[in-house]
C-alpha positions in Angstrom: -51.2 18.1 -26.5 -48.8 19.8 -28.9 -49.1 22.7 -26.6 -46.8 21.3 -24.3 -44.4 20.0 -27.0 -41.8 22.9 -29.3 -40.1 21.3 -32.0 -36.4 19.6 -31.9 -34.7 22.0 -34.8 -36.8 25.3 -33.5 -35.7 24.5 -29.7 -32.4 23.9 -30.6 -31.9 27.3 -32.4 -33.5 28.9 -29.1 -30.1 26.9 -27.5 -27.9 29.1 -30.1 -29.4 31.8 -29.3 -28.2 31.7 -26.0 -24.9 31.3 -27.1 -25.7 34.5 -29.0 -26.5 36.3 -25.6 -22.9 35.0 -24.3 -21.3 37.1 -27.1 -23.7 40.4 -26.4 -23.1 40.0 -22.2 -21.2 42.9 -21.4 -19.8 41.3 -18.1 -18.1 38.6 -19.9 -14.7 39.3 -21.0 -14.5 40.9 -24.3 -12.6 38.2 -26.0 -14.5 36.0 -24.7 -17.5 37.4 -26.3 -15.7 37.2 -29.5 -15.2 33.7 -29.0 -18.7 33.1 -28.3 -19.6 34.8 -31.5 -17.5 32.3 -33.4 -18.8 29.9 -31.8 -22.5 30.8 -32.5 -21.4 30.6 -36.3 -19.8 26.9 -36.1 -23.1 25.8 -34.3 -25.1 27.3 -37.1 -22.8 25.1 -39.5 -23.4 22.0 -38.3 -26.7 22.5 -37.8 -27.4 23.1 -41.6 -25.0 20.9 -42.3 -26.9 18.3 -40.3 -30.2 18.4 -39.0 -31.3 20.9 -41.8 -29.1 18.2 -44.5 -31.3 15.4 -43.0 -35.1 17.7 -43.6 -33.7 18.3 -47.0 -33.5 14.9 -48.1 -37.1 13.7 -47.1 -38.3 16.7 -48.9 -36.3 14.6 -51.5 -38.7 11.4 -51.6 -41.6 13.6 -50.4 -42.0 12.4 -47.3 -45.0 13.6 -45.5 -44.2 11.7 -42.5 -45.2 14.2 -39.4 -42.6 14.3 -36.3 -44.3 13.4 -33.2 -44.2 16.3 -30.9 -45.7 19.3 -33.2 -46.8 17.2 -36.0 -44.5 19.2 -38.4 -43.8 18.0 -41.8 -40.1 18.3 -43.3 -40.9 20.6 -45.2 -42.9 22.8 -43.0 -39.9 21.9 -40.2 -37.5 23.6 -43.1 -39.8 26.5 -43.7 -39.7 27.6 -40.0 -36.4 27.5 -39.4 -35.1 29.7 -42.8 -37.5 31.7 -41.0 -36.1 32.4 -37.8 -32.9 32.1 -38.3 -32.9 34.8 -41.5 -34.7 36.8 -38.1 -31.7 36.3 -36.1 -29.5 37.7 -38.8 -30.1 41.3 -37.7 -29.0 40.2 -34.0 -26.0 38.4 -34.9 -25.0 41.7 -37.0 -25.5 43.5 -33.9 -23.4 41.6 -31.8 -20.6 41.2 -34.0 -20.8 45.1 -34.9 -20.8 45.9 -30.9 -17.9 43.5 -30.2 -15.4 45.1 -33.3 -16.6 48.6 -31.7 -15.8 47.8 -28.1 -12.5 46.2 -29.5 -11.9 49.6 -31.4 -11.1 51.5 -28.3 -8.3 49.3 -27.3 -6.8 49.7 -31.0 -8.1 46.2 -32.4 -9.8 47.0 -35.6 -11.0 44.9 -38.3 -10.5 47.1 -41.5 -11.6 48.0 -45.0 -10.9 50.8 -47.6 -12.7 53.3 -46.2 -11.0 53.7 -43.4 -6.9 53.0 -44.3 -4.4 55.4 -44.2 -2.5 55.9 -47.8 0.3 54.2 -46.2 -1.8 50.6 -45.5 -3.8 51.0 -48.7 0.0 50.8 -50.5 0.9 48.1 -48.4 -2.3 45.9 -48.8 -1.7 46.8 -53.0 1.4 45.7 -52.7 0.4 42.1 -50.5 -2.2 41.5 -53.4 0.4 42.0 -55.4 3.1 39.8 -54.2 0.8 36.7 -51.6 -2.6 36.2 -53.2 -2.6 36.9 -56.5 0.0 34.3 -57.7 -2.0 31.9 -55.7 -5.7 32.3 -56.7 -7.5 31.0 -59.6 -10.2 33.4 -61.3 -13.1 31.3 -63.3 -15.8 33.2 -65.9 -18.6 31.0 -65.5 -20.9 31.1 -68.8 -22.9 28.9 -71.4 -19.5 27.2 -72.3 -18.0 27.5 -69.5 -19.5 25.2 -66.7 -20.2 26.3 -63.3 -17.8 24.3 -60.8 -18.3 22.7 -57.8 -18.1 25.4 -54.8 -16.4 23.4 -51.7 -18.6 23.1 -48.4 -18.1 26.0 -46.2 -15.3 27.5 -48.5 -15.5 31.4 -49.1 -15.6 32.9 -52.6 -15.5 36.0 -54.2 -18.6 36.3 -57.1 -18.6 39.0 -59.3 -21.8 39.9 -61.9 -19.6 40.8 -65.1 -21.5 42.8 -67.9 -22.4 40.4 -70.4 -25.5 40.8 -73.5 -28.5 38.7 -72.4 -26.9 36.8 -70.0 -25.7 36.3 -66.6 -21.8 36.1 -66.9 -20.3 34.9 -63.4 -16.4 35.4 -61.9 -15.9 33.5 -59.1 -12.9 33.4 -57.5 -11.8 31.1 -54.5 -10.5 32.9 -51.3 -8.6 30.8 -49.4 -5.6 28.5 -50.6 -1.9 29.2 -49.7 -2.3 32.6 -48.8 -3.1 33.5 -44.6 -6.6 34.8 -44.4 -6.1 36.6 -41.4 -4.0 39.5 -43.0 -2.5 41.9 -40.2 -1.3 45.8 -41.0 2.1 47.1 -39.9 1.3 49.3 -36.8 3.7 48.8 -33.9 0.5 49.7 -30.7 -2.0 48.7 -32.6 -3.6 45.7 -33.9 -5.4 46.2 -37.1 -6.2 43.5 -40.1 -8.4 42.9 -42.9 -9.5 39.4 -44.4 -8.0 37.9 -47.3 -11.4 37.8 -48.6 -12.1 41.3 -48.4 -8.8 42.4 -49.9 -9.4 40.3 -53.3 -13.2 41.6 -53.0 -11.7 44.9 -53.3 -9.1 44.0 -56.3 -11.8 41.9 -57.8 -12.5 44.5 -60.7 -8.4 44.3 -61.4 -9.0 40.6 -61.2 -11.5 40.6 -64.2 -10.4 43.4 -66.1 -11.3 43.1 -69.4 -15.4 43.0 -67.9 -17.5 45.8 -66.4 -18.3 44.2 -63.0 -22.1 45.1 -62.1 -22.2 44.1 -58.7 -19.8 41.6 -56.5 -19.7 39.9 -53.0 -18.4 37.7 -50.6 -20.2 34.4 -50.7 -20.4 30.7 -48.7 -22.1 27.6 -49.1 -23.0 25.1 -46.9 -24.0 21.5 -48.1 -25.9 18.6 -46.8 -23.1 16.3 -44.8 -26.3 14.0 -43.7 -24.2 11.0 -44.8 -26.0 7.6 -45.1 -24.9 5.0 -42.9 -27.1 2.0 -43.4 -27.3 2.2 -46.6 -23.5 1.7 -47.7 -23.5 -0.6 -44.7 -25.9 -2.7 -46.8 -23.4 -4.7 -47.7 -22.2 -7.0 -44.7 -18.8 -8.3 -46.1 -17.6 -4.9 -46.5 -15.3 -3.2 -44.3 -16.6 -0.7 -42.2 -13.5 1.4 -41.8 -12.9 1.7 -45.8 -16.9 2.3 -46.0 -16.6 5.8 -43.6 -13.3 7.0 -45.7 -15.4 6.3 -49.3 -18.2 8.0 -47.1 -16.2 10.8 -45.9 -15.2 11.5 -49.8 -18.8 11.5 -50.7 -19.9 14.3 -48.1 -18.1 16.9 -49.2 -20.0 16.9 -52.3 -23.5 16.5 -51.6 -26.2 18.7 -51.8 -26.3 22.1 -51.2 -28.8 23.5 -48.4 -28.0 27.1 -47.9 -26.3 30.4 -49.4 -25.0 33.0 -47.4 -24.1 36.3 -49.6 -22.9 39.4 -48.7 -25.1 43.1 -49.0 -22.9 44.3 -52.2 -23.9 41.4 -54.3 -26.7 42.1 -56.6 -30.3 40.3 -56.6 -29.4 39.0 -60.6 -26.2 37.4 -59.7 -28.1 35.6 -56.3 -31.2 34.2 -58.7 -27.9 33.1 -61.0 -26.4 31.4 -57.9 -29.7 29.5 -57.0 -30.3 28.2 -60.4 -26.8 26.7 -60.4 -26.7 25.4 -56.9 -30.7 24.2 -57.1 -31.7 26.7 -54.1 -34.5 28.9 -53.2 -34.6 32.1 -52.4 -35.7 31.4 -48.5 -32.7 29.0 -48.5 -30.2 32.7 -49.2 -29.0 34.8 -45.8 -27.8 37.9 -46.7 -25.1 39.4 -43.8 -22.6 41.8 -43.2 -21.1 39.6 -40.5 -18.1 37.2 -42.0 -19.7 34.4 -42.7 -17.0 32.3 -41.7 -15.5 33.4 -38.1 -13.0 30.8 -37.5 -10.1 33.6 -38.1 -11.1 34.9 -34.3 -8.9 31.7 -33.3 -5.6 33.1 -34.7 -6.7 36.5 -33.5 -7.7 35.7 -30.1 -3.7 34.9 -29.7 -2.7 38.2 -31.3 -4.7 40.2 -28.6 -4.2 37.7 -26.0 -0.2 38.6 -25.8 -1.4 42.0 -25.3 -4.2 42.0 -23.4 -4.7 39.4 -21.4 -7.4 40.7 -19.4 -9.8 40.8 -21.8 -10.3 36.8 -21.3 -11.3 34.5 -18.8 -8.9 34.7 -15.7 -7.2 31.3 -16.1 -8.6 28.5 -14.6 -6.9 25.2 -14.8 -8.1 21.7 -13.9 -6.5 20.9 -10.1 -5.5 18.0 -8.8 -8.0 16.1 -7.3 -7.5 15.7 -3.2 -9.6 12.7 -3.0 -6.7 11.0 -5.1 -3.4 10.1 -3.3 -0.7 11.1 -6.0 2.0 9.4 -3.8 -0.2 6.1 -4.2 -0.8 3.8 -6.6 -4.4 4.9 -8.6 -5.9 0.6 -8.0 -5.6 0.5 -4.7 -7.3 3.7 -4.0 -10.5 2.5 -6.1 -10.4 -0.9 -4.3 -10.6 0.9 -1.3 -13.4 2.9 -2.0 -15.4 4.5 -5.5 -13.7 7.7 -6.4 -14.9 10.4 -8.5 -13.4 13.1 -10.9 -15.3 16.4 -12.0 -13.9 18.1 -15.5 -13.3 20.4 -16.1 -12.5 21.5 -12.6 -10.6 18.4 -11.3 -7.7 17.0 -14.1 -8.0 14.0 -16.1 -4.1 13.2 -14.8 -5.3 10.0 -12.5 -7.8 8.7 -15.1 -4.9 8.6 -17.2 -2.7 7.4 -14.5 -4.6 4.1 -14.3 -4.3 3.3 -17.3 -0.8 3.9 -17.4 -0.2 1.6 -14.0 -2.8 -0.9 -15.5 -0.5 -1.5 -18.7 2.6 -2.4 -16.5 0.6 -4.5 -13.7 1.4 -8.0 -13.9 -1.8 -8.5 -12.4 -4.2 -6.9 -14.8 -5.5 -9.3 -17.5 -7.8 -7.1 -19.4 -8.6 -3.8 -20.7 -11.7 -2.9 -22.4 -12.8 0.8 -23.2 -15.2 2.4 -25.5 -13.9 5.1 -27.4 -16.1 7.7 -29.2 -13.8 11.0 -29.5 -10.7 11.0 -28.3 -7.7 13.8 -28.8 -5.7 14.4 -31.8 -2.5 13.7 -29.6 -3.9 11.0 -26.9 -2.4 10.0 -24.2 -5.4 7.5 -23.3 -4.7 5.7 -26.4 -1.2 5.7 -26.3 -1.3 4.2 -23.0 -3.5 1.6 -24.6 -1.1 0.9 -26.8 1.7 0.0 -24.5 -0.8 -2.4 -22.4 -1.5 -4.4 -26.1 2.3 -4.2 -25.9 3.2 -5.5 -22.6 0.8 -8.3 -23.4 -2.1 -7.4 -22.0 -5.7 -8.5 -23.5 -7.2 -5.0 -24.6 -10.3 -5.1 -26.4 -11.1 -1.6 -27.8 -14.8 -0.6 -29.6 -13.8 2.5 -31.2 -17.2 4.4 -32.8 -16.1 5.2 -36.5 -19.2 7.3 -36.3 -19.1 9.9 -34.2 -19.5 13.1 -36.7 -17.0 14.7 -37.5 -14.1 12.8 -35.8 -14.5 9.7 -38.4 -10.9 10.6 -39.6 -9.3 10.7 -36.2 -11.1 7.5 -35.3 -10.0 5.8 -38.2 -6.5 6.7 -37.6 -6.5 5.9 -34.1 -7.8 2.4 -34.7 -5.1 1.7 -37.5 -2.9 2.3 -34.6 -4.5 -0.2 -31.9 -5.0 -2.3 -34.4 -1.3 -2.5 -35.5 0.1 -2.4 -31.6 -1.7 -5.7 -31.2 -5.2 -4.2 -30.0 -8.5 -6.0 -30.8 -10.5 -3.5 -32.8 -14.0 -3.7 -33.2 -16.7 -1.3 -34.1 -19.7 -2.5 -32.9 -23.8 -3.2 -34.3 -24.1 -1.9 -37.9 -27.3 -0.4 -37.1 -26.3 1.3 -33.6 -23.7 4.0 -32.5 -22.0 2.8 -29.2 -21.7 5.8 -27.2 -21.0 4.8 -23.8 -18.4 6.0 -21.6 -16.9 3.0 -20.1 -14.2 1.0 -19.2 -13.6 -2.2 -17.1 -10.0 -3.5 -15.9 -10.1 -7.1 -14.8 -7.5 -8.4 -12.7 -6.5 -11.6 -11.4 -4.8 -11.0 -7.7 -4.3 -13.2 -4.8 -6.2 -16.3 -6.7 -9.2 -14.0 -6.5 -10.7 -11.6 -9.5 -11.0 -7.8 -9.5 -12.9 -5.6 -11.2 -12.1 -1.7 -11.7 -15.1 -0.3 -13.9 -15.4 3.6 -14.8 -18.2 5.0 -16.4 -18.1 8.6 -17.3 -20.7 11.1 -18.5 -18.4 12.9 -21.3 -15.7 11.4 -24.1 -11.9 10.2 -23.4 -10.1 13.1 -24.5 -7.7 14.9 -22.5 -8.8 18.7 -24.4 -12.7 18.4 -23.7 -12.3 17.3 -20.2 -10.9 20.7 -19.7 -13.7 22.2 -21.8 -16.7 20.4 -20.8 -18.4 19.7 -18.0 -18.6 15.9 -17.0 -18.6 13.2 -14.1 -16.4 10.1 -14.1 -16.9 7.5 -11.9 -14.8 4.7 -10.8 -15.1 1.7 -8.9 -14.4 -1.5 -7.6 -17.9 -2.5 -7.3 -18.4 -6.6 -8.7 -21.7 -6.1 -9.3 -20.8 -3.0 -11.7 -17.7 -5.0 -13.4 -19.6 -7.9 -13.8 -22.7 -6.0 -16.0 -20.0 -3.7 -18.2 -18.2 -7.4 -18.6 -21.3 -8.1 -19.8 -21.9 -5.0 -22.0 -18.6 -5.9 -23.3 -19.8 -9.4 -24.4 -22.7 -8.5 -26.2 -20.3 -5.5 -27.9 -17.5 -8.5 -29.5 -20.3 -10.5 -30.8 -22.8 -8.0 -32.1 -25.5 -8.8 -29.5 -27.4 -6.5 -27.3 -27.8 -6.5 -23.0 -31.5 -7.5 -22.5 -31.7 -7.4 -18.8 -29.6 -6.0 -15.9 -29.6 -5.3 -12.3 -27.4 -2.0 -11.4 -26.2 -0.6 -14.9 -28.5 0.8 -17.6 -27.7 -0.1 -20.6 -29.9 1.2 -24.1 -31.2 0.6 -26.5 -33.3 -2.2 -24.3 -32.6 -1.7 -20.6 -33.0 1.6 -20.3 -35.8 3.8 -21.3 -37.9 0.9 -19.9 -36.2 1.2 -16.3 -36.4 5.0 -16.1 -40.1 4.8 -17.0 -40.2 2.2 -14.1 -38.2 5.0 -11.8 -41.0 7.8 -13.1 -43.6 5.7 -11.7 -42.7 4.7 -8.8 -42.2 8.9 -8.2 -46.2 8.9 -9.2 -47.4 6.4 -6.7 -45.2 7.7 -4.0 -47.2 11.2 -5.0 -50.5 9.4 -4.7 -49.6 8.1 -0.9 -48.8 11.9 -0.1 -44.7 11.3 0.0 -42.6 13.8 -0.9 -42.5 12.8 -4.6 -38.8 13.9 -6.7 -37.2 13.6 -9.9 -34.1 15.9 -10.8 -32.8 15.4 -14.4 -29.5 17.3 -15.7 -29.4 16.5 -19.8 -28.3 17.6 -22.8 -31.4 17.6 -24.1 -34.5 16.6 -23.9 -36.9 14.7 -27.4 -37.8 11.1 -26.0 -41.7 11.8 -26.6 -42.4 8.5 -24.4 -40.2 9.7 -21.6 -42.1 13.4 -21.7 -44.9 12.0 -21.9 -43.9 10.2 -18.7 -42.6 13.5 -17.3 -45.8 14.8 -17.8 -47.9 12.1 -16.2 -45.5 12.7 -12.9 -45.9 16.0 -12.9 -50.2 15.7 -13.2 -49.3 13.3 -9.9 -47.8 16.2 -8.1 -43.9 15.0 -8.7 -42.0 18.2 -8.4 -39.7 17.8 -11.7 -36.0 19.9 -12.1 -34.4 19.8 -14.9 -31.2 21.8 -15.5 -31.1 21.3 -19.6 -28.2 22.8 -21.5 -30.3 22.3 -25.3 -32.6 21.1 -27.1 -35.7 20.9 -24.6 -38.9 19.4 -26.5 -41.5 19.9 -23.0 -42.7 23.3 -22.5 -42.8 23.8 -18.6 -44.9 25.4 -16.7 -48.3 24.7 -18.5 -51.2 24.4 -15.9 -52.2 20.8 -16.2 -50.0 19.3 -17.8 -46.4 20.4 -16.6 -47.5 22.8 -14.0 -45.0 21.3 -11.8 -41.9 21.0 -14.3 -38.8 23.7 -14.3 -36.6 23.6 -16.9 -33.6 25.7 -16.3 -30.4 26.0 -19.2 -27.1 27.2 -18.0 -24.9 28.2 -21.0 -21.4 30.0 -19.8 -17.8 29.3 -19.9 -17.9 25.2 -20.0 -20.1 23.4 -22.0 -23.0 21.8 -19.4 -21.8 17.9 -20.7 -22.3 15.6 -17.7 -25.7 14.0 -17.7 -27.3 13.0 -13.7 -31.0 11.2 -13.1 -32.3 11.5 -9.6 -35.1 9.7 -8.3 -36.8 10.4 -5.0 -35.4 12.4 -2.1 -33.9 11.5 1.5 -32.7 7.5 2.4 -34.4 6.3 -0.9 -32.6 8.5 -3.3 -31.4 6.6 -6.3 -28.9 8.4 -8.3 -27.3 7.5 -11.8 -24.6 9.1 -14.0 -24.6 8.5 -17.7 -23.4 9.0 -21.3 -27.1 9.3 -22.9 -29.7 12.5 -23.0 -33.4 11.6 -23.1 -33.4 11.7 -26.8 -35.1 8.5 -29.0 -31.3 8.6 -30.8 -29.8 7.4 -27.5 -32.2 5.5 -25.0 -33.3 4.0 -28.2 -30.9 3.7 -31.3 -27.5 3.4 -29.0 -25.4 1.9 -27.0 -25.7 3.8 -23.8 -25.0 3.0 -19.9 -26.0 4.9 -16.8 -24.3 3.7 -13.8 -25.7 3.9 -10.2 -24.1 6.0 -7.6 -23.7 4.1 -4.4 -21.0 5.6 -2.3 -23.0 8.3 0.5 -20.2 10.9 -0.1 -20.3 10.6 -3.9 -23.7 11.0 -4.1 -23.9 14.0 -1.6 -21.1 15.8 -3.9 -23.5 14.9 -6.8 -26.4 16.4 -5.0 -24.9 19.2 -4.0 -23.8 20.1 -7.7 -27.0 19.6 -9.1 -28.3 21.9 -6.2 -25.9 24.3 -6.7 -26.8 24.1 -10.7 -30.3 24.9 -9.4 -29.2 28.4 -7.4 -27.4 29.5 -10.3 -29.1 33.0 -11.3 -26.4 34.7 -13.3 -26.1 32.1 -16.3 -29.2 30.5 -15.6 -32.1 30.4 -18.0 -35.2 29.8 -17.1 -37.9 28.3 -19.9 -41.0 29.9 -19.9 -44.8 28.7 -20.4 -44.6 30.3 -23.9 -41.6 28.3 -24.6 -39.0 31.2 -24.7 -36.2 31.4 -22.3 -35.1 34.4 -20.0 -32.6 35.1 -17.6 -33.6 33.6 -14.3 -33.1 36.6 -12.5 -35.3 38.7 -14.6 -37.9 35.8 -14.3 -38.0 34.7 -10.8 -37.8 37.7 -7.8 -36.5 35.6 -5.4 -33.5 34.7 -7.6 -33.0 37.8 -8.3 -32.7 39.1 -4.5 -30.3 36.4 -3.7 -26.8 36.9 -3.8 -25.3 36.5 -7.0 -24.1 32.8 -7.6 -22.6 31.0 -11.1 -22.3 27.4 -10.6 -19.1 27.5 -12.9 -17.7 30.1 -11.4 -18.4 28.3 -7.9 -16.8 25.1 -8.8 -14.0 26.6 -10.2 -13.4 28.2 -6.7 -14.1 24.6 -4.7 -11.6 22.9 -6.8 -8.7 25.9 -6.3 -10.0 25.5 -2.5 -9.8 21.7 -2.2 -6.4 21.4 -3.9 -5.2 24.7 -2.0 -6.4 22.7 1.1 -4.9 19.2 0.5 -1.4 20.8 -0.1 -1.5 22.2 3.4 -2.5 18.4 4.3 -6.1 20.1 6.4 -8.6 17.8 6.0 -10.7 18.2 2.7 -14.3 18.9 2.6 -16.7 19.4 0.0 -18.9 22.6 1.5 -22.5 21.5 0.4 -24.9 24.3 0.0 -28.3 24.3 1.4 -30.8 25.5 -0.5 -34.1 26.6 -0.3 -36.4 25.1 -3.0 -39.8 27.2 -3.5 
C-alpha cells in the first residue's frame, strides 16, 4: 500500500515549497514576497538542522531500520532529499533574482562591484577600511595549522591560496561587531551590499602575501538533533542544568550540509568536505545569500518608504463576544466563550489571568507552558498571582526546540516569585494548551478551564492561526484537574470522559470516532469526518482514514504540512481531499469533526495526527459543546474549504496545485481567501459592537461537490 503513503521529510519539503510559491506570487505584496523568501531559508535550516540531523545519526550506528509509510531506509531517506532540494536550488535563485529585480525599479538594490559608482566603491574602501577590518580575524589553515571549528549557520569567507602540493585554506569569519547589512549613501534611494560580500571582495588584500586561486562565500549547518533520554539517564540530575549543558553541546555537533557559493573552486570544496567529514551530495552550490535573515532589518528600511509594498495592516480586534466593561469570570460562568488569533486579540485571555491573580476567590492556577514571549505578560501575571498568594502550579516544557533558553529563564523566574515549577515525564514533551482556575465561591467550587489550539505567547497569537476555548464546564475542569494530577506526580491519564488526553486516551478514542463514521456509512447515513492539522504521519490513524474512506466516509482535511496519505487514489482514498492553505498567517489551530447535523461531535486541540503527539506527548483535545461555538467553528472550517486563492489542493500523484487550476468549479467561483475573509469578520464584528448593533457571525453556506 506504499502507493498511498509519501514520505514525512519528502512531504514536508513539498510544504516549503509552497512557501517558495508565496515569495514568486506576483499578487502578494512585494515585501511580503521577500519575507516569504526569508522565511523559506529558515525552514530549510531547521529542517537540516533537525530532521536531516536525526537521519544522519542512524546512518551513524547503521541502522537499517525501514520507516513505516514508504519503507525508506535513513540513508536512502537522506539520499532523496540532497536530491530535491539541490533541484529546488535553481527555483529559489529564481525567486530571489525576480524579487531584487522587481525591487530594482523602486530604487532598492542589493549591490556588488560591478555595478557601483566610483563614488560608493571609495566609500565601501574606505568602510573596509575603518568597521570590518579591525574587527575580523583572518586564519591560514594548513598541515600545522589546524582547521577550526566553523560555527553553525555562521558565514565565512574561504579563499584557495596558491600553495606547492597542497591545499592551503583562508578563512575568514563574516560576522562579529561589524552590521552586516551595510547601506550606501544615496538620499532617494536604497542601496546596500552585505558585509560578507564586501570582505569577499577585499579578501585578496586580506591575504596578501598569497595568490588566491579561487574564493567564496560559504555556510554550514550542523546536526542540532540533541539527545534527550540519554543525558536524562541519570534520574537525580536536574533537568534544567541538563538542557543548558545540552544547549552548549549542540552547537558543536556534527556537520550535515555545505552551502558554497559559484566563485569557489571544486579543490577548495573537496578540501572543505575532507575537513568537515561531508560528501559531495551533502554541498549546495547558490548564488542566493545563504543566510537571508538581513531582509528583517531591511524590510524596516523600505517599509518607512514604502509602505504599500506590505500587507495592509491588520490588527487583532477586540473580541464583541467579550464585555470589556465586565469582569472576564463572570462572562465564562455564564456561558463558554471563544477567541480566534490572530484576528480577535489575546487582551481578555490575558485579562483573566490578571483578575484571577487579585480574586480573593481563586485558589488555584495551573497552566502549561510550552513557548511563551521573550517579554510575557502571561507569565508576568503569573507571577503576581504566586505573589498575592495564590497556589499556581506551572509545567513549563524545557523542550520545546529552540526556546530551551527562554524557558529556562522564565522558570527561574516562577520559580523565584514563589511558583511551583515542574517539567513533567522524562520520556514525554507536554504540549498541551491548557489551563484550569479553581475557585472557591459561595461555599461551592468553580472551575474556569481553557484549552487552546496554539502556544501562550502574546507575538504568535497575532501570527498564527489558533482557537482558544474557555469554559466553566465541571465536567471539563474536573478532567484538566485531573491532567494536572498525573502531570505533579509523573503519572499519565488512562481513561476520560469529555477531554482527550495522549499519549493513552487519545489516538484510541479518535479511532473509536473513525469507526463509528464507517458503520454509520454501512447503514447508508450521511457518513463525515473533517480534520484541520498540522500534519498528518500517524500510520494507524491513516490507515484508519483509509478504511473510512473504502466505507464511503466523505474525509476533508485542510492540512497546512506534512501530509503522509496521498488522496484521491481509487480504492483506497478515493473519497479523501486534502487541501493546504499557506498565506499570510500560519494555519496553527488544529479541529476534528465527526459526523454531520444533531450528532456532530467537534473537538479543538494542541496535537496533529503525528505518532510524536497522539503517542509520545502530552496532548488534550477538548470537546466543543456550546451550539454557537461550534457553528462559528463549522463555519471556519467551511470557509477554509471554499478557499481557492491560497488553497492547495493534493493530487493523486502526491503533488500539490493551486485549487483553482485543479478544480473548475473553484475556479468559476468568486474569488474567496479564508484569511483575508476573517480578517474582514473580525474588523466587521468589532466595527459592529462599537455601534452597540447586535453581533453576528455571517455563516457561509457552501456547496460541497
Amino acid at each position: 500500500m506504499y502507493k498511498c503513503y509519501d514520505n514525512r521529510e519528502l512531504s514536508w519539503l513539498k510544504f516549503n515549497e509552497r512557501v517558495m510559491e508565496e515569495a514568486q506570487d506576483s499578487s502578494v505584496p512585494l515585501g511580503e514576497r521577500l519575507l516569504f523568501a526569508s522565511i523559506y531559508q529558515t525552514n530549510l535550516d531547521e529542517f537540516f538542522m533537525i530532521r536531516v540531523g536525526s537521519l544522519y545519526d542512524q546512518t551513524l550506528v547503521g541502522s537499517e531500520d525501514k520507516e513505516n509509510k514508504t519503507g525508506m531506509t535513513a540513508g536512502e531517506q537522506l539520499d532523496e532529499i540532497y536530491k530535491r532540494v539541490g533541484e529546488l536550488i535553481p527555483a529559489r535563485d529564481n525567486t530571489y533574482r525576480g524579487i531584487m529585480e522587481a525591487l530594482s525599479e523602486y530604487d532598492i538594490e542589493q549591490v556588488d562591484f560591478s555595478n557601483l559608482s566610483r563614488d560608493e566603491e571609495d566609500y565601501l574602501s574606505v568602510y573596509f577600511d575603518a568597521e570590518i577590518r579591525p574587527l575580523i580575524s583572518p586564519q591560514v589553515v594548513d598541515k600545522r595549522h589546524p582547521f577550526p571549528f566553523l560555527a553553525n549557520k555562521a558565514v565565512y569567507i574561504a579563499a584557495h591560496l596558491e600553495a606547492k602540493n597542497s591545499v592551503k585554506m583562508g578563512l575568514i569569519a563574516a560576522s562579529g561587531s561589524f552590521s552586516r547589512l551595510i547601506f550606501l549613501p544615496a538620499k532617494t534611494k536604497i542601496r546596500f551590499m552585505l558585509a560578507e560580500d564586501l570582505i569577499l571582495h577585499y579578501a585578496s588584500q586580506v591575504f596578501e602575501n598569497y595568490n588566491v586561486l579561487s574564493k567564496g562565500i560559504i555556510r554550514v549547518t550542523r546536526n542540532a538533533d540533541i539527545n534527550m533520554e540519554e543525558a536524562l539517564y541519570d534520574h537525580d540530575v536536574d533537568l534544567r542544568d541538563v538542557m543548558e549543558e545540552l544547549l552548549k553541546k549542540r552547537k558543536k555537533l556534527s556537520p550535515v550540509r555545505l552551502e558554497v557559493s559559484k566563485e569557489l573552486g571544486y579543490d577548495a570544496i573537496e578540501f572543505l568536505c575532507n575537513k568537515l567529514e561531508l560528501r559531495s551530495n551533502q554541498v549546495f552550490r547558490s548564488e542566493t545569500p545563504s543566510d537571508l535573515s538581513f531582509i528583517f532589518p531591511l524590510r524596516g528600511a523600505i517599509q518607512l518608504k514604502y509602505p504599500d509594498m506590505f500587507y495592509k495592516p491588520a490588527r487583532p480586534q477586540d473580541s464583541p463576544d467579550f464585555d470589556k466593561n465586565q469582569k472576564i469570570i463572570p462572562q465564562i460562568l455564564k456561558h463558554d466563550l471563544m477567541l480566534s488569533f490572530p484576528y480577535e486579540s489575546i487582551k481578555p485571555f490575558i485579562a483573566l489571568l490578571n483578575e484571577a491573580a487579585n480574586d480573593p476567590a481563586v485558589a488555584s492556577i495551573k497552566i502549561t507552558l510550552y513557548r511563551v514571549a521573550s517579554n510575557s505578560k502571561i507569565v508576568e501575571a503569573l507571577i503576581n498571582a504566586a505573589e498575592n498568594g495564590k497556589e499556581v502550579f506551572v509545567l513549563v516544557e524545557l523542550r520545546a526546540r529552540f526556546d530551551e533558553e527562554n524557558n529556562i529563564g522564565w522558570s527561574k523566574r516562577l520559580e523565584d516569585a514563589g511558583c511551583t515549577v515542574i517539567y513533567g515525564p522524562h520520556n514525554l514533551k507536554v504540549h498541551s494548551k491548557l489551563l484550569l482556575i479553581t475557585r472557591k465561591a459561595g461555599g461551592q467550587l468553580q472551575y474556569i478551564t481553557q484549552i487552546g489550539t496554539g502556544n501562550y505567547n502574546e507575538k504568535t497569537s497575532a501570527l498564527y492561526t489558533d482557537l482558544s476555548l474557555l469554559t466553566a464546564d465541571m465536567n471539563i475542569g474536573a478532567e484538566a484537574g485531573t491532567v494536572f494530577n498525573a502531570l505533579s506526580i509523573g503519572t499519565l491519564v488512562e481513561n476520560t470522559r469529555h477531554l482527550l488526553v495522549a499519549p493513552l486516551s487519545l489516538q484510541n478514542r479518535i479511532i473509536e470516532m473513525i469507526d463509528y463514521e464507517i458503520a454509520a456509512a454501512r447503514r447508508g447515513e450521511d457518513a463525515y469526518i473533517g480534520l484541520k492539522l498540522n500534519s498528518l504521519t500517524d500510520k494507524i490513524l491513516m490507515d484508519k482514514l483509509i478504511e473510512a474512506s473504502n466505507a464511503g466516509v466523505k474525509i476533508e482535511m485542510v492540512i497546512r504540512g506534512i501530509c503522509c496519505l496521498v488522496a484521491g487514489i481509487k480504492g483506497y482514498t478515493e473519497n479523501i481531499t486534502v487541501r493546504s492553505i499557506v498565506g499570510r498567517y500560519l494555519e496553527h489551530s488544529r479541529i476534528y469533526i465527526f459526523g454531520r447535523g444533531e450528532r456532530t461531535k467537534l473537538y479543538i486541540s494542541s496535537a496533529d495526527f503525528m505518532t510524536r503527539n497522539t503517542l509520545r506527548r502530552v496532548e488534550v483535545a477538548a470537546p466543543v459543546n456550546d451550539p454557537a461555538i461550534k457553528r462559528r467553528i463549522l463555519n471556519i472550517f467551511n470557509i477554509m474549504l471554499a478557499d481557492n486563492v491560497k488553497s492547495r489542493l493534493q493530487l493523486p500523484d502526491g503533488k500539490y496545485v493551486y485549487r483553482s487550476e485543479a478544480d473548475p468549479e473553484a475556479a468559476a467561483a468568486e474569488k474567496l481567501s479564508c484569511q483575508d475573509y476573517f480578517i474582514e469578520e473580525a474588523y466587521r464584528r468589532a466595527e459592529e459592537s462599537k455601534a452597540k448593533k447586535p453581533v453576528k457571525v455571517t455563516v457561509r453556506k457552501i456547496r460541497h461537490k
